[in-house]
N, C-alpha and C positions, 0 to 999 in steps of 0.2 A: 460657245459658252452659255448663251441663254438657253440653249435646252439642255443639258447640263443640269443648271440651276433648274429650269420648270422640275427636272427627272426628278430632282431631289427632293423638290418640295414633297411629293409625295408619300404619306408614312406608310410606307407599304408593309408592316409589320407581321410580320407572318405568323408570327407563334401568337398572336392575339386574336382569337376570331372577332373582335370588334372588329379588327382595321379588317375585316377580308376585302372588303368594296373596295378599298383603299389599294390591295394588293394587285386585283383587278384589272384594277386602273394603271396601275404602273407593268405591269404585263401589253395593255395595250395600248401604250406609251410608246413600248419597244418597238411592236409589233406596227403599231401605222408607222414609227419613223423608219424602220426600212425598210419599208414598202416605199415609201418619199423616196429614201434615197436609191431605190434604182434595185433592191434584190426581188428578188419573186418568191412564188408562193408563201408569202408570209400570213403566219395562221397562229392560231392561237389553240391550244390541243388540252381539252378537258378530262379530268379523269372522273370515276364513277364515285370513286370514293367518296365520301363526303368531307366536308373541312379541306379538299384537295384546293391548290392551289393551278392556274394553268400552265405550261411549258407555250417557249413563244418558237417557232421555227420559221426558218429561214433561208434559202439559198442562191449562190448564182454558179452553175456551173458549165459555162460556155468555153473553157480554155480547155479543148481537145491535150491530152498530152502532156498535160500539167499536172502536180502536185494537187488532191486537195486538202485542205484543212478544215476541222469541225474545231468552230469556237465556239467556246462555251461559257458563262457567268454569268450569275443571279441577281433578279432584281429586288430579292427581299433583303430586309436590314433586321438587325437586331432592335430590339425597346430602347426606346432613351434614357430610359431610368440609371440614376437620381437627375430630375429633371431640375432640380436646383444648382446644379453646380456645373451646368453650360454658362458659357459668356454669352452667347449667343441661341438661341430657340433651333431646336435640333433640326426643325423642317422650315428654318428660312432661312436657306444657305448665305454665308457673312462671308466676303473677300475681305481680309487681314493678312498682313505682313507675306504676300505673296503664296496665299494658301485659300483652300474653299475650307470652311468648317461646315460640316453638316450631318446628321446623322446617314450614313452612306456613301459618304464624301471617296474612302477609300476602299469601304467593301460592300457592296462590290461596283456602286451604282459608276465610280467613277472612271474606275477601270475597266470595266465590261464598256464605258462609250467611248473609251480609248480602240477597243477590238471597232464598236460599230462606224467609228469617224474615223477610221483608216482605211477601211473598206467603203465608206461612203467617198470620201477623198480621191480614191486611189478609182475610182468609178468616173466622178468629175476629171481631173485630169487625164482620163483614158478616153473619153470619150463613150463613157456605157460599158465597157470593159474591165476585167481583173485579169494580172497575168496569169492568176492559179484559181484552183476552184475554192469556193469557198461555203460552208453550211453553218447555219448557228441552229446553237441549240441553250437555252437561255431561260432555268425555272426559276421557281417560286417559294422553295422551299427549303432550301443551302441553311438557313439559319434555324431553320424549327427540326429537322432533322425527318422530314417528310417523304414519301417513296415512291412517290409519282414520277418521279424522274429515272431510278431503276426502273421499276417496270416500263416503263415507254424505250428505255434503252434496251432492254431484255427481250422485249418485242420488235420492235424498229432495228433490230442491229442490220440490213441488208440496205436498208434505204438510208441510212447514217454512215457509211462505208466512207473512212478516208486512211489520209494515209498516215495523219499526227491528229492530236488534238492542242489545241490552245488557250492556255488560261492566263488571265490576269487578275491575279485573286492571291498576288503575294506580295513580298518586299523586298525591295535592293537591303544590302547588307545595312549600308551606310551613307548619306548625303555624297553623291557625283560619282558614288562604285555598280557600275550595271550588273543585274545579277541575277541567274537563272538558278533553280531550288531546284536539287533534285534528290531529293527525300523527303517523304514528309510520315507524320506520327500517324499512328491507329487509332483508332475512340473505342472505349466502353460506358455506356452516358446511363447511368440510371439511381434509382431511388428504393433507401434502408428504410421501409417502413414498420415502424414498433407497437404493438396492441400493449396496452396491461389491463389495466383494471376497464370496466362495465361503464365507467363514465370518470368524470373529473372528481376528485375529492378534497375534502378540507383539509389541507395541512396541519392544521391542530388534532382534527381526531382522528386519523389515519396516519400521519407523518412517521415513520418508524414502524410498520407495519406493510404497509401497502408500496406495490410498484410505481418506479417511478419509467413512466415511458420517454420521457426527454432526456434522466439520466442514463440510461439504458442507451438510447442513442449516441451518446458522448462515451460509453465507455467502448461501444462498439468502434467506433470512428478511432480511437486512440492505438483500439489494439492492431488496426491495419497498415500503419504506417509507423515507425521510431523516431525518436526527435534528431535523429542524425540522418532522417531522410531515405531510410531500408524499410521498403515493400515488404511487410512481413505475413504476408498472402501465400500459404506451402506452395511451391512448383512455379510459380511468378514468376521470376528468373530464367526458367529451365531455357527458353528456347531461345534469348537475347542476344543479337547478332551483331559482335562491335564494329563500328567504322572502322574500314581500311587503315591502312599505315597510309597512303598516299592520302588521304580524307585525312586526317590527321593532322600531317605534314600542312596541306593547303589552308585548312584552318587557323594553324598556329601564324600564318603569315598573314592574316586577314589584319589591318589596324582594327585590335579591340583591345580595351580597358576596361578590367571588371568594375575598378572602380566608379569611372564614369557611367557605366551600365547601372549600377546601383543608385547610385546620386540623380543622372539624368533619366530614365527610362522607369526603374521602379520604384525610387523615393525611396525606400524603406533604410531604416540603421543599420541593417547587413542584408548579404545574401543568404540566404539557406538553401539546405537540397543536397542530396544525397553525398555521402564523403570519400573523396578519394577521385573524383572528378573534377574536370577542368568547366566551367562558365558552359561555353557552347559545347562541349558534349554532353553536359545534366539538359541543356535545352531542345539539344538537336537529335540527340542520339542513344538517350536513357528512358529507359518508361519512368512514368509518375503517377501517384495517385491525389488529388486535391477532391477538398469539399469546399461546393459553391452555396449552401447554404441548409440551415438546420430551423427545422418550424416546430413549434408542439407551444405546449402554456398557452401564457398568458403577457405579451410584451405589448401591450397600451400604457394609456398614462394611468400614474399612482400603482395601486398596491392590490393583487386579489391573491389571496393565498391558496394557489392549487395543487395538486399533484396530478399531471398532465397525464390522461389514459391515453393517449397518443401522440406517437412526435417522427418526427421522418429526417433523413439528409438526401441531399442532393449530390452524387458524387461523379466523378469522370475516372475512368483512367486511360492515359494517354499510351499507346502501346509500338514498339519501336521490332525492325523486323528480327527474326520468323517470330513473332507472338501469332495467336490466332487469337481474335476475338469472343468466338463461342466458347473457346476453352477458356480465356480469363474471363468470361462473366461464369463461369461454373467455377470457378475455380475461388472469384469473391460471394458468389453466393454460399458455398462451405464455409468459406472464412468466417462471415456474420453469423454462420447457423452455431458454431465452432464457437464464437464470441461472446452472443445471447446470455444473458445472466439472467437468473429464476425468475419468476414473476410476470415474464413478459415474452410473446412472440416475434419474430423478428424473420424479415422475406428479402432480396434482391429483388426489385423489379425492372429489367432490361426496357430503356427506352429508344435507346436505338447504339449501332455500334458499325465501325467499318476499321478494314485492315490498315496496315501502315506499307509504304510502299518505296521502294528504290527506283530511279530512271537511270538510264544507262548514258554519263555523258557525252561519251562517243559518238550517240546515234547522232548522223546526221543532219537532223529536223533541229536538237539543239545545236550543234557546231554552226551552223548557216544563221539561228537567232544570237548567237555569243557574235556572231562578228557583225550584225547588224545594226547590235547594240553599241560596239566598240564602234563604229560608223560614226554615230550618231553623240554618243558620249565622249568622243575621243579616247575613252580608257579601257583597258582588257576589262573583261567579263568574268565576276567569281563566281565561280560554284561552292551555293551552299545547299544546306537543309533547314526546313522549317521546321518548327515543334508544333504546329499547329495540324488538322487532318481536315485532306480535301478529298470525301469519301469517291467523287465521282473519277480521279484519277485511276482507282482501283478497278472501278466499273470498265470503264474507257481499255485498261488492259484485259480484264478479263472476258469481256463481251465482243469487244470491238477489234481484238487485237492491234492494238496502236499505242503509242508513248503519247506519253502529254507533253508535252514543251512550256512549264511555266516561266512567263514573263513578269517578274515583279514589280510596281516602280512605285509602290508606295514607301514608306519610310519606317525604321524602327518606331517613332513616335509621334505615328500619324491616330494613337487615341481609337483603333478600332475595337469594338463591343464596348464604350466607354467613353464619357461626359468630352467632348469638345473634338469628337473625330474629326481629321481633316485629311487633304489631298494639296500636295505640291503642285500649285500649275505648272511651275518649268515641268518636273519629272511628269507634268498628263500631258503637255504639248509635245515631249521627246519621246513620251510613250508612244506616242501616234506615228510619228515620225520615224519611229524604231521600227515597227509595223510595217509601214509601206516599205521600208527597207528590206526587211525580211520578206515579203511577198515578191518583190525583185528578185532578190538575193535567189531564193527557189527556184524561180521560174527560168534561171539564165545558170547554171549548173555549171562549174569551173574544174 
């Protein structure tokens, strides 16, 4: 537990180049602690680029005839912002009501040292041994949306050669239900920026003449989505792949209540989102488009009367399979150009984007983690999907040819990207445990 906490202290924020030394730091964190605990070649791998963050690698593969596994998870977090409305200071992890709060408490710091203190474990009780082989591969830039890690995989795919991959970088359904994810969404992640006028002007002598670039942004932003929650993006739709009946069936049986969903998880006075769907299919298994934030003017204190010559949003959309990413960012950059009202110019700028992806329950590598789980929790193992996108799963099939196996054991309301994140110790102590069971479970084939 106390390096655990040390990991944590660390703000290793990646989308800020202030913290880079900070990020650094927590890269060679990883990187000496399993070297301590017993893997080899542990190395830290620089890219050219600049602003890159390091990849930490790792392996031990002495079990002739065995399975290996390439595990994988990031040691960067998101910002703490609003830093007011922690109980606790994001980077001095607090034990409360049987829980670590911390900034990266569940993503990923504390579940990536569930993957390294399994393997470190499972070493000490071996006596310097692993029944299967195992490699890590563990960047720095999961949260800023950074490509150092594609290309080190696009290049390295011969010497990263396994036979699954492993992440821990999700969440069980529900408090005591183990649960492996096996879908997750696509991302289109970028930014509506609007020119009008030559500089800022005075509301009074321009007001009713001159463009407004922050309204202009709002009128854009309205026309891509309806308040009954339809993507109104032409061709958006076309290539939308529904869950199975059997997917379906297995969800409806899951204990969920929207209601509780609403009240405990998103506070809000109702739910919204698209109509004509159920809860967890608008989350699991529907594209969406949301905006995370809109700049232009003037928002200080008191009063300056301006008409903003430019104003920008911050938009995602979340894309569910067969979408293709290149085609929906062409496809919302028409939309905005199509949108644009006189006065003002108006662009798509693609910040980064990765496909959405299915894993096939059956394989194997997950059947052997569902029952290692049920070992361990005493209860069957659900399969779901996340609405969240973990681009390097896609990488891992496309490059590597291999299934990812993720392991979840964080919780619906364990507060990741937001004020008061935390991690279940029971579910980080049975994560571990789940783990070493699993690397058994493989190694001795029934």
């Amino acid at each position: 537990m106390d390096d655990l906490l040390r990991f944590l202290r660390i703000p290793s924020i990646s989308a800020d180049p202030a913290f880079a030394g900070e990020v650094r730091k927590a890269a060679d964190f990883v990187r000496s602690w399993l070297e301590r605990a017993g893997l080899e070649n542990a190395q830290l791998i620089d890219s050219q680029e600049a602003g890159a963050h390091p990849i930490v690698y790792a392996d031990w593969t002495h079990a002739p005839g065995q399975p290996t596994l390439l595990l994988y998870g990031h040691y960067d977090v998101q910002p703490p912002d609003p830093i007011e409305e922690w109980i606790s200071p994001p980077f001095e992890p607090s034990i409360r009501n049987g829980n670590i709060y911390a900034r990266g408490a569940a993503d990923d710091k504390g579940q990536l040292f569930m993957l390294m203190e399994s393997v470190a474990e499972s070493l000490r009780k071996n006596g310097g041994h692993l029944p299967i082989n195992v490699k890590f591969l563990i960047e720095g830039e999961e949260e800023s949306g950074g490509r150092h890690i594609d290309r080190f995989v696009m290049e390295n795919a011969p010497a990263l050669s396994a036979d699954a991959a492993v992440i821990c970088d999700t969440a069980m359904f529900a408090p005591e239900i183990p649960s492996i994810t096996t879908g997750l969404r696509g991302i289109v992640y970028g930014e509506i920026a609007v020119e009008g006028a030559a500089h800022d002007l005075h509301s009074g002598d321009y007001g009713g003449a001159a463009p407004n670039a922050l309204e202009a942004v709002a009128q854009i932003v309205s026309s891509l989505k309806s308040r009954e929650g339809k993507i109104l993006i032409p061709g958006f739709y076309d290539r939308v792949q529904p869950p199975s009946a059997a997917e379906i069936d297995a969800w409806s049986r899951l204990p969920f209540d929207p209601e509780q969903f609403r009240e405990n998880e998103v506070g809000s006075p109702a739910l919204t989102g698209e109509l004509g769907f159920d809860v967890l299919t608008r989350i699991w298994a529907r594209p969406t488009l949301e905006v995370h934030g809109i700049r232009g003017g003037y928002t200080g204190e008191g009063a300056k009367t301006v008409i903003p010559a430019t104003a920008s949003a911050k938009i995602s959309l979340r894309l569910v399979p067969d979408q293709i990413p290149n085609e929906i960012a062409t496809q919302i950059a028409s939309a905005i150009a199509a949108a644009c009202p006189k006065g003002v110019t108006a662009r798509f700028n693609l910040m980064h984007s990765a496909p959405p992806c299915l894993i096939d329950p059956n394989n194997p590598f997950l059947t052997k983690a569902a029952e290692a789980m049920e070992h361990v929790f005493g209860k069957s193992t659900a399969y779901i999907r996340c609405g969240g996108s973990i681009p390097i799963v896609s990488l891992f099939k496309q490059k590597l040819g291999i299934p990812s196996v993720l392991l979840g054991f964080g919780l619906p309301d364990d507060q990741i990207h937001a004020p008061n994140e935390k991690l279940c110790i029971s579910n980080y102590l049975r994560g571990i445990a789940s783990l070493i069971e699993y690397y058994t479970l493989l190694s001795n084939p029934r």
